[in-house]
C-alpha positions in Angstrom: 16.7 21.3 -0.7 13.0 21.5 -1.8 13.5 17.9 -3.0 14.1 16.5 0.7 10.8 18.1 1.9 9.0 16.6 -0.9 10.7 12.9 0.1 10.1 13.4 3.6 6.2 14.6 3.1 6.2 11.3 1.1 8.1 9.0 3.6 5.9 10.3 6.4 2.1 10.0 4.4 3.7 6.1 3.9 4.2 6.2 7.3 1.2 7.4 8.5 -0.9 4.8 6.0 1.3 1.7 7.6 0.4 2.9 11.0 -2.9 3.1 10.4 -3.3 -0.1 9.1 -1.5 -1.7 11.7 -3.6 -0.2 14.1 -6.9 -1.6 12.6 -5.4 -5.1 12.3 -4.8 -4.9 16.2 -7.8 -3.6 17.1 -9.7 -6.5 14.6 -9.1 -8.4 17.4 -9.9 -6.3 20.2 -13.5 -5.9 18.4 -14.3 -9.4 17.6 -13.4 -9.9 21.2 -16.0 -6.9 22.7 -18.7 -8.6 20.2 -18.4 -11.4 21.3 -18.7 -10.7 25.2 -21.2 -7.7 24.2 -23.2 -11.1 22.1 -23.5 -9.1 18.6 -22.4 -10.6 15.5 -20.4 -8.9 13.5 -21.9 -7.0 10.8 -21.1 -7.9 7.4 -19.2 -5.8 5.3 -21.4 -3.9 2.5 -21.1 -3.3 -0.7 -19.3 -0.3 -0.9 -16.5 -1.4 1.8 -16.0 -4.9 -0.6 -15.4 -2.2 -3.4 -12.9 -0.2 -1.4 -10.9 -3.4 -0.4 -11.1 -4.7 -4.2 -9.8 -1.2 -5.3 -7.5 -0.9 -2.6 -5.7 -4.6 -3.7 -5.5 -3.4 -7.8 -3.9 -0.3 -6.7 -1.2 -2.2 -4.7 -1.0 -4.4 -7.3 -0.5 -1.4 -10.0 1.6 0.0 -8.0 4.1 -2.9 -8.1 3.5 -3.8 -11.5 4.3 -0.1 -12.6 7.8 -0.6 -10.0 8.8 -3.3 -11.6 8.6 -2.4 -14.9 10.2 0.8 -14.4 12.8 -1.0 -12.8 13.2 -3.4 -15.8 13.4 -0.4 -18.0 16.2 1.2 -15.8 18.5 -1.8 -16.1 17.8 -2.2 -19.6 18.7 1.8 -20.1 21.8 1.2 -18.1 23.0 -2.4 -20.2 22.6 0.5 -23.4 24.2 3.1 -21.8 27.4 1.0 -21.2 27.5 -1.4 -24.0 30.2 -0.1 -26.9 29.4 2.1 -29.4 28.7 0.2 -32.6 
């Protein structure tokens, strides 16, 4: 039973992360439209949030690198599970 909370917790955190991202894409545009009636530029992203983003993109590339092997490692466990005994 302890194993569903601990899928749900994770289901809902990924839930929670897509929502908040969605959120900031829609309000991208809600900003650039305020800026631009308000006339301010939009300030330039520093150093630290080019970092983040850069981290953020080798982590969700980790992540799917590390899926996908496991997953080729899965099918190759199964193929020796069920091929004959030699």
């Amino acid at each position: 039973m302890n194993k569903h909370f601990e899928d749900t917790q994770y289901y809902l955190k990924r839930a929670g992360e897509t929502a908040k991202r969605g959120v900031a894409e829609e309000l991208d545009a809600v900003e650039e439209r305020v800026r631009s009636l308000a006339g301010q530029e939009e300030v330039e992203p520093g150093r630290i949030e080019e970092l983040r983003t850069e981290l953020d993109r080798i982590a969700e590339r980790a992540e799917a690198e590390a899926t996908e092997r496991i997953e080729r490692a899965r099918g190759k466990l199964d193929e020796y599970r069920q091929s004959p005994a030699q």
